[in-house]
C-alpha positions as CSV (number, residue, x, y, z in Angstrom):
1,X,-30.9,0.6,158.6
2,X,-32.8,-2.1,160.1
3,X,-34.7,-1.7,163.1
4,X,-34.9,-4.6,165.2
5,X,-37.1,-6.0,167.5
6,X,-35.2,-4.1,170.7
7,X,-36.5,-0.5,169.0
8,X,-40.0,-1.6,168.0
9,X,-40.5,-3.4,171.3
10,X,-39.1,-0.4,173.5
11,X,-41.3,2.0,171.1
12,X,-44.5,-0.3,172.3
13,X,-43.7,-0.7,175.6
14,X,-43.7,2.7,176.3
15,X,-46.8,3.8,174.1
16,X,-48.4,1.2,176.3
17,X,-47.5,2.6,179.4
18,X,-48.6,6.5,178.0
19,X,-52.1,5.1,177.7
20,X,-52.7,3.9,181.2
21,X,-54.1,7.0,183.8
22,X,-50.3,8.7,184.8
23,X,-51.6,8.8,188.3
24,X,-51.3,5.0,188.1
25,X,-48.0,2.6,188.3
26,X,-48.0,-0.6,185.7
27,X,-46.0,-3.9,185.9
28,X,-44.0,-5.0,183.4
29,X,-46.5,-8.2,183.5
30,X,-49.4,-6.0,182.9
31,X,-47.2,-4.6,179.4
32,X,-46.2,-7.9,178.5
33,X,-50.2,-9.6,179.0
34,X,-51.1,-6.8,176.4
35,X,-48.2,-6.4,174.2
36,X,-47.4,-10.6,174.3
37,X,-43.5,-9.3,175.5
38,X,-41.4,-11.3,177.3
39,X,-40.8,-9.8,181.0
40,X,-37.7,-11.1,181.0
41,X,-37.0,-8.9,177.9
42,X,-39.2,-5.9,178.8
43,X,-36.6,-5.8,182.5
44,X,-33.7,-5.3,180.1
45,X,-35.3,-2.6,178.1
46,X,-36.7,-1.0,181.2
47,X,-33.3,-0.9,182.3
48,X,-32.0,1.2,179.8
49,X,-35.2,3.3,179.3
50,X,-34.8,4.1,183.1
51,X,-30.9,4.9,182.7
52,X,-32.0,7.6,180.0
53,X,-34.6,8.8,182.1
54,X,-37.6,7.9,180.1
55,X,-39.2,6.2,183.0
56,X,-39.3,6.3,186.5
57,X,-40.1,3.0,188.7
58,X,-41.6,2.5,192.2
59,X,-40.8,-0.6,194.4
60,X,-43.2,-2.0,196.7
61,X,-46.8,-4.0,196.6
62,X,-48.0,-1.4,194.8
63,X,-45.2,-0.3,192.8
64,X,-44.3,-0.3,188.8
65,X,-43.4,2.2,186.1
66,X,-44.7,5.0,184.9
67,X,-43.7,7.8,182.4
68,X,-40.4,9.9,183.8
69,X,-41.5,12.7,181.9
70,X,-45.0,13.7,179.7
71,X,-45.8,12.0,176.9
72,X,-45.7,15.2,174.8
73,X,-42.0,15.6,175.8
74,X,-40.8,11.9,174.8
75,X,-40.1,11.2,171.0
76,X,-39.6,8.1,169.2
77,X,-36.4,8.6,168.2
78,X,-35.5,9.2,172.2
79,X,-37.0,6.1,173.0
80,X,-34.9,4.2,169.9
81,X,-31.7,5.4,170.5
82,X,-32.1,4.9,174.4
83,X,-32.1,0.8,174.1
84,X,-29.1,1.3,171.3
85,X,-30.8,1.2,168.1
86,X,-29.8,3.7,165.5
87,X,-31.4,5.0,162.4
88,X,-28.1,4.8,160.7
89,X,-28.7,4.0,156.8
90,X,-24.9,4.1,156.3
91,X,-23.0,0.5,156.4
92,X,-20.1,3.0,157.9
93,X,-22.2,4.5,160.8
94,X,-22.2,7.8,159.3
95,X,-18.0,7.6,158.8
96,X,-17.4,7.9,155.0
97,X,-15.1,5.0,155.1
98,X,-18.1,2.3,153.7
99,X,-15.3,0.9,150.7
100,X,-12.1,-0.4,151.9
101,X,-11.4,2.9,154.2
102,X,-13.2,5.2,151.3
103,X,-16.5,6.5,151.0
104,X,-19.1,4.4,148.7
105,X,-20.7,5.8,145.7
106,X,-24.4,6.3,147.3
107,X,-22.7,7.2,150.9
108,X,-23.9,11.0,150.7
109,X,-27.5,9.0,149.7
110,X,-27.7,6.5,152.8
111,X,-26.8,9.5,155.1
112,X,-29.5,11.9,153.6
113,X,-32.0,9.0,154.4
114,X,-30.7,8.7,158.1
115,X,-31.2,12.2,158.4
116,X,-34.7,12.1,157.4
117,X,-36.1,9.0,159.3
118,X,-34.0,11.0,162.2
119,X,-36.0,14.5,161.9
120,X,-39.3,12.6,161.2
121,X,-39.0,9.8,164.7
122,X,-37.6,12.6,166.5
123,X,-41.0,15.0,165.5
124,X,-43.5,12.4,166.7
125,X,-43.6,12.1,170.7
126,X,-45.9,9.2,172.4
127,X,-48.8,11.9,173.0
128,X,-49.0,12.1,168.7
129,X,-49.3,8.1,169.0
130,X,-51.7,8.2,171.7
131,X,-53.9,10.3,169.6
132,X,-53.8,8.3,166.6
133,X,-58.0,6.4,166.6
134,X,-56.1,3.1,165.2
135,X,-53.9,3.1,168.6
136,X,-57.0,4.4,170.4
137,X,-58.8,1.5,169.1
138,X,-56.2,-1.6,169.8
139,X,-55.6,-0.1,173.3
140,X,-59.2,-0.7,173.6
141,X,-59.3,-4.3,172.2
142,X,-55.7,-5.0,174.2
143,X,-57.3,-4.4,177.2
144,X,-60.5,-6.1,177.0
145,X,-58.7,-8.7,175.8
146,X,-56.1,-8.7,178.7
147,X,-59.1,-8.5,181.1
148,X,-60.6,-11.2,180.0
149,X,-57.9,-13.3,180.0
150,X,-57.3,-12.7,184.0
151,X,-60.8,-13.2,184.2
152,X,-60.7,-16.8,182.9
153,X,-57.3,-17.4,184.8
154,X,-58.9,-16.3,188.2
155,X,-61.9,-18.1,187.5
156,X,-59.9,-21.2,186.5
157,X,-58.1,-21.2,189.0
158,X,-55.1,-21.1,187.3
C-alpha cells in the first residue's frame, strides 16, 4: 500500500475546508495559499470529491466550496477512496492471484493489514481531526501566515 500524494492532498484539502466557519464558501486559491497546493491540482480533486458528494460548490463572485455534508459524517477513508486511492496492502488488489495466478505465501497477511488501516481511516471523520490541538495549532499559524502574505502582496502591489 502506498498512499500517494492524490490521498494525502485530498485528505488536507478537505480538513482545510472543515476548519473555515460552514456558513462561509472558500476558493480553491484560498486552500492552495495555505496548504502550498497547486489549483490546478486541487480542481481535479475537487472534481471527484464533488462527484462523490463530499463537497458542494457555489458559482458566482462570491462563490466556492464548502463541506456537502458535516464534518462528523465524512471519514478519511471516504475522502481516500473518493480521488481513487486504496488502502490495498495486497500486490493482487485483494484477488489471491499475487504468484503467477496463485495466492503468495504472506497474501492472507497483506489483506489482514488492508483490513485494519481500512476500519481505523474509516473511524476517524474530519471533525476527530479538527479537534486534534496540533491541527488546531497549524490552522492557526496557516492562516496568519496566509494573511500575511496577502497583506504584503496588496501592499506591494503585486
Amino acid at each position: 500500500m502506498r498512499l500517494t500524494t492524490r490521498g494525502r492532498y485530498a485528505v488536507t484539502a478537505l480538513l482545510d475546508l472543515a476548519l473555515q466557519p460552514t456558513e462561509q464558501t472558500i476558493t480553491l486559491a484560498e486552500i492552495a495559499t495555505r496548504q502550498t497546493i497547486s489549483v490546478a491540482y486541487l480542481e481535479q480533486l475537487f472534481a471527484k470529491l464533488k462527484r462523490h458528494g463530499l463537497v458542494s460548490s457555489i458559482r458566482g463572485a462570491n462563490g466556492g466550496y464548502h463541506l456537502a455534508r458535516s464534518a462528523e459524517e465524512i471519514t478519511v477513508l471516504e475522502i481516500i477512496e473518493a480521488v481513487n486511492e486504496t488502502v490495498d496492502a495486497t500486490r493482487c488488489d485483494h484477488k489471491g492471484n499475487c504468484q503467477n495466478g496463485a495466492m503468495c505465501l504472506t497474501h492472507d497477511l497483506w489483506h489482514e493489514l488492508s483490513n485494519h488501516i481500512a476500519d481505523y481511516l474509516g473511524k476517524i471523520t474530519l471533525a476527530d481531526l479538527v479537534a486534534r490541538d496540533n491541527v488546531q495549532t497549524v490552522a492557526i499559524r496557516q492562516n496568519t501566515s496566509a494573511f500575511d502574505d496577502s497583506t504584503l502582496l496588496s501592499v506591494t502591489g503585486i
